[in-house]
C-alpha positions, 0 to 999 in steps of 0.5 A: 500500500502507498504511504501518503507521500506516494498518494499526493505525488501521484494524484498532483500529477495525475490532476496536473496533466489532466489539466495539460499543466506542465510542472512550470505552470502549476508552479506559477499559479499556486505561487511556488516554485517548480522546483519546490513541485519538482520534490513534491511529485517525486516524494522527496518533500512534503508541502504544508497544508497552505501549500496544499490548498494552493495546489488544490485551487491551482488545479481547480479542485478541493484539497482533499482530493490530493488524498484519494484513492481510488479503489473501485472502478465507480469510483474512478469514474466519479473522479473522471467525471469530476475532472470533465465537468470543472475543465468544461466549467473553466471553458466555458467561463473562458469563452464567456469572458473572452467573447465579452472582453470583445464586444468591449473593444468595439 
């Protein structure tokens, strides 16, 4: 069984590549440097429970989910699930503000 270290790394991954983030990226937006990711990915450091919570706003989930494991098949599709329905949210707001961000031009 993974110990928790082993279970954040793999889930800040797996969150960040759904997201198509690169290691830099993420780093940029929860303010931390791609180093300091670097470790957190690779188990060798653990982040504070303030460093946590911004990872988590970076990928646009809760904290929380950094922790889960999943161990059904239901389960995992939940998680997929979760993950479609915040990308098409942040699309959809994306597009809204870029449309709008246009008709002010004009």
């Amino acid at each position: 069984m993974a110990g928790i270290r082993e279970v954040l790394a793999a889930n800040l991954k797996e969150y960040r590549r759904m997201r198509g983030f690169s290691q830099d990226r993420l780093a940029e937006l929860a303010n931390i440097s791609s180093q300091y990711l670097a470790t957190i990915e690779t188990c060798r450091k653990f982040p504070t429970p303030e460093v946590m919570d911004l990872l988590a706003a970076a990928l646009g989930i809760k904290t929380h989910l950094l922790f889960e494991v999943s161990t059904t098949p239901e389960e995992a599709l939940e998680r997929l699930y979760q993950t479609v329905a915040a990308n098409i949210e942040r699309l959809v707001a994306s597009t809204i503000e870029r449309t709008l961000s246009e008709k002010c031009k004009d």
